[in-house]
C-alpha positions in Angstrom: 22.9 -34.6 164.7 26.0 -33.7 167.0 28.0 -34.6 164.1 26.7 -32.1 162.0 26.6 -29.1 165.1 30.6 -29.7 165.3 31.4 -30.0 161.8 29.4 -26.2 161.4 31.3 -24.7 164.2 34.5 -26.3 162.8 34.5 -24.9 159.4 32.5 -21.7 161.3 36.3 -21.5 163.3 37.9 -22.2 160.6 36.3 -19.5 157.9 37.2 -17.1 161.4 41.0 -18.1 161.5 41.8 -18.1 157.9 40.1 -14.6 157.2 41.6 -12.6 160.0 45.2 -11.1 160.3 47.5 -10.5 162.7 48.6 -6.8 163.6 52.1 -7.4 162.7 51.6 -7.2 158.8 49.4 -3.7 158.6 52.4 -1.3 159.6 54.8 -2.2 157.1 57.5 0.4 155.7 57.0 1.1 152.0 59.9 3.4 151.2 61.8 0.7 149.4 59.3 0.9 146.7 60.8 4.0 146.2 64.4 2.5 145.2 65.6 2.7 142.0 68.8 0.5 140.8 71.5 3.0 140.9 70.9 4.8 144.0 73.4 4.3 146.9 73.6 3.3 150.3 75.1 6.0 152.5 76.7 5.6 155.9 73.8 7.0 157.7 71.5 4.5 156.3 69.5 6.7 154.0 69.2 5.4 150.0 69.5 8.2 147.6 71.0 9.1 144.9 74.0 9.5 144.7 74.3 13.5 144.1 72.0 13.8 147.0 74.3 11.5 149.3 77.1 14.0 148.6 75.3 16.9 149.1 74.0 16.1 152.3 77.3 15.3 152.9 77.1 11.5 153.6 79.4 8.6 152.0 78.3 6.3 149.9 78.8 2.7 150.4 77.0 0.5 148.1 75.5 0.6 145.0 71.7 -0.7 144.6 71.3 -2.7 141.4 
């Protein structure tokens, strides 16, 4: 009988554990879904392309592929 009461709360803890998250994964940064292969890293850290890193008058210093 015991047996049975601890094996409900078990998988009861476990169904409880497996099906909630932590905070940590909800506020994640989607802007590099945005990125395109060509655009270019710039020295301020923004990705753009590159006429847009010139004009804002950043440099350029990688290539995204």
């Amino acid at each position: 009988m015991k047996t049975r009461i601890f094996t409900k709360l078990f998988y009861a803890l476990l169904a409880t554990m497996l099906l909630t998250s932590c905070d940590e994964h909800f506020e994640e940064d989607f802007s590099w879904h945005s990125w395109m292969p060509g655009m270019v890293y710039s020295t301020n850290g923004d990705v753009t392309t590159y006429e847009k890193c010139i004009e804002n008058g950043n440099t350029p210093e990688a290539v995204l592929f």
